[in-house]
C-alpha positions, 0 to 999 in steps of 0.5 A: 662239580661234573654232576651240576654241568650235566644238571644244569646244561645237558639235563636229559643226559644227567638222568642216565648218567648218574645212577644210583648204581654208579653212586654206589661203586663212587662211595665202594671206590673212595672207601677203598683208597681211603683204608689203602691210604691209612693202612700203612698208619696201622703198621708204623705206628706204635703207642710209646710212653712219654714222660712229660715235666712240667715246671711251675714258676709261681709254685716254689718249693724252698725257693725253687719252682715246682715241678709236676712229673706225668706219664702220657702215652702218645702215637709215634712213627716208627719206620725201618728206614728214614727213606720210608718216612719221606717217602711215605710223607711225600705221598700222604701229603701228595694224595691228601692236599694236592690231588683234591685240590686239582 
């Protein structure tokens, strides 16, 4: 938004503003919260087994629904404290959904 006001109002300063260097440190810079951001989804989460019943009322086996039984693996958060976990969500949510917007 910064980069149209200077295109638009204050061409000539535009053109010494915006290099393709200072482009460059933007792109390392983004780069760089986004992995400090994620990297505490790498050390919290775990692949856990989760057995999931599924129950089908229009199949009955001597007059009772059928039911299938399967084995899904899914991404779970684990923390050592539930303190971590609101703490940690307050701030993912915080960097991801408020910031931006402002």
């Amino acid at each position: 938004m910064l980069c149209r006001y200077y295109a638009i109002c204050r061409p000539l300063k535009a053109r010494y503003l915006h290099t393709v260097r200072r482009a460059v440190c933007l792109i390392c810079s983004f780069w760089v919260v986004s992995v400090v951001l994620l990297l505490p989804q790498l050390l919290v989460q775990r692949l856990e087994p989760l057995l999931i019943v599924d129950v089908h009322p229009q199949l009955t086996v001597n007059s009772r629904p059928a039911a299938s039984i399967r084995l899904v693996h899914v991404c779970a958060e684990f923390f050592p404290d539930w303190r971590w976990n609101i703490a940690y969500t307050i701030t993912y949510y915080f960097a991801l959904c408020i910031v931006p917007v402002k």
